[in-house]
C-alpha positions in Angstrom: 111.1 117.6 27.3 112.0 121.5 27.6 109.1 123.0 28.8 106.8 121.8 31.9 103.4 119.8 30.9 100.3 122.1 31.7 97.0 121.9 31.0 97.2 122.1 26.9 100.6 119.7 26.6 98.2 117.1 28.8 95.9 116.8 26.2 98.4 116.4 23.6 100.0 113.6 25.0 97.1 111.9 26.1 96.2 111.9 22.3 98.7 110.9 20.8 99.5 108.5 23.0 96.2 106.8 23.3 93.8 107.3 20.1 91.1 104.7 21.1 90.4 106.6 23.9 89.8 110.0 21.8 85.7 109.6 21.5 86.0 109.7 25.8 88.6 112.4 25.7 86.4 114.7 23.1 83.4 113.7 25.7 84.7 116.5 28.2 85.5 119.0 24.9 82.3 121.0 26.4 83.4 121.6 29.7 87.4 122.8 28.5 88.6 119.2 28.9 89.4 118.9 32.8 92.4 117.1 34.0 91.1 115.4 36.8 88.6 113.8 34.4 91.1 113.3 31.5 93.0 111.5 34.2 90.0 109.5 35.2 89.4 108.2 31.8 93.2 106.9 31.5 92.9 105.2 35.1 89.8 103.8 33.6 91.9 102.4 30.3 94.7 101.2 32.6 92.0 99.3 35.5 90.7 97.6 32.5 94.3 96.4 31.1 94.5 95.1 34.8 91.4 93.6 34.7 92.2 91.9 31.6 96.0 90.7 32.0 97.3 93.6 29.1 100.6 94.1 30.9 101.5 95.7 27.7 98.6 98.1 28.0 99.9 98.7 31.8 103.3 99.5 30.8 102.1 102.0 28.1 99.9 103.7 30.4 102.7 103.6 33.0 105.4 104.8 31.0 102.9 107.8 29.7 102.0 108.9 33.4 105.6 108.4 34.8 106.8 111.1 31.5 103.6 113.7 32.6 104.5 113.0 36.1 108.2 114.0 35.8 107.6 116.8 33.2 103.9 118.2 34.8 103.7 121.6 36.2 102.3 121.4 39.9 98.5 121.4 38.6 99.3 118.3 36.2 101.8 116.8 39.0 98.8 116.7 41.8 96.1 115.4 39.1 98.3 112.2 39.0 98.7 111.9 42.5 94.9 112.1 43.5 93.3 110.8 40.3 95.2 108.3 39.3 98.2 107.3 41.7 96.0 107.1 45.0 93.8 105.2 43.3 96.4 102.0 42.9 96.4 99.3 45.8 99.8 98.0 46.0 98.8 95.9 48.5 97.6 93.0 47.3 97.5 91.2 43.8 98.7 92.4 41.3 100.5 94.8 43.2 103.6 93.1 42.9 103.5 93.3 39.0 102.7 96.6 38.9 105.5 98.1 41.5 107.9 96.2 38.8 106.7 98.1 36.2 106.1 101.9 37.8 109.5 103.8 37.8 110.8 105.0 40.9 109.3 108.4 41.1 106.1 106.6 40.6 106.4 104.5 43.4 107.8 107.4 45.5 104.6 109.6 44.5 102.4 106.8 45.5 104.1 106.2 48.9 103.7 110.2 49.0 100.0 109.9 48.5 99.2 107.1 50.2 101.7 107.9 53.8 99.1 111.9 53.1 95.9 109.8 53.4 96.9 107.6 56.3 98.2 110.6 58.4 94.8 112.8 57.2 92.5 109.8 58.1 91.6 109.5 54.9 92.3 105.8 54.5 92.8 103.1 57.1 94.7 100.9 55.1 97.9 101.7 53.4 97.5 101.0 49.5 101.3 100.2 50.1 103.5 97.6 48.2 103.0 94.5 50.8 106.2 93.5 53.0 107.3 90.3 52.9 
């Protein structure tokens, strides 16, 4: 992709790439369509593919936020990091499963994010992949 993903290219991926979830996208049309809470609606979509053993779903939503995170201009970029990528507890099950299927600038971002919050005392427990 050419140009860097702001605000507008956002939107248009996110629709394309996920119709069903265009009634809970069009739900924030009144307040100019926010990132964070465009991102919150595709963490919600992915939790629930967790929830439910849709590995394909997981992969698709994966695939989409590892393309808006390499591409996203720095607002986009820090909208995955703190409403989305913090979010995921690599820690314990399935967080095996889904370390295989994030690509490696997804993993890095979530080390990023999660290494911020343990240093800022924000969380007291790494959200880490677990060593074995």
């Amino acid at each position: 992709m050419s140009t860097m993903i702001g605000h507008s290219e956002f939107l248009e991926i996110l629709r394309a790439e996920f119709p069903d979830l265009r009634q809970e996208f069009e739900s924030w049309a009144e307040d100019d369509y926010p990132d964070h809470l465009l991102m919150m609606e595709l963490h919600v979509f992915f939790k629930e593919g967790v929830a439910n053993d849709d590995w394909a779903r997981v992969d698709h939503c994966l695939s989409v936020l590892d393309r808006i995170f390499k591409g996203g201009d720095h607002a986009i970029r820090n909208v995955v990091y703190v409403s989305f990528l913090e979010l995921i507890d690599l820690s314990k099950p399935p967080g095996d499963r889904l370390k295989q299927l994030m690509s490696p600038e997804l993993l890095h971002g979530h080390a990023e994010i999660d290494e911020y919050l343990i240093q800022s005392g924000t969380r007291k427990q790494s959200y880490g992949p677990a060593t074995t």
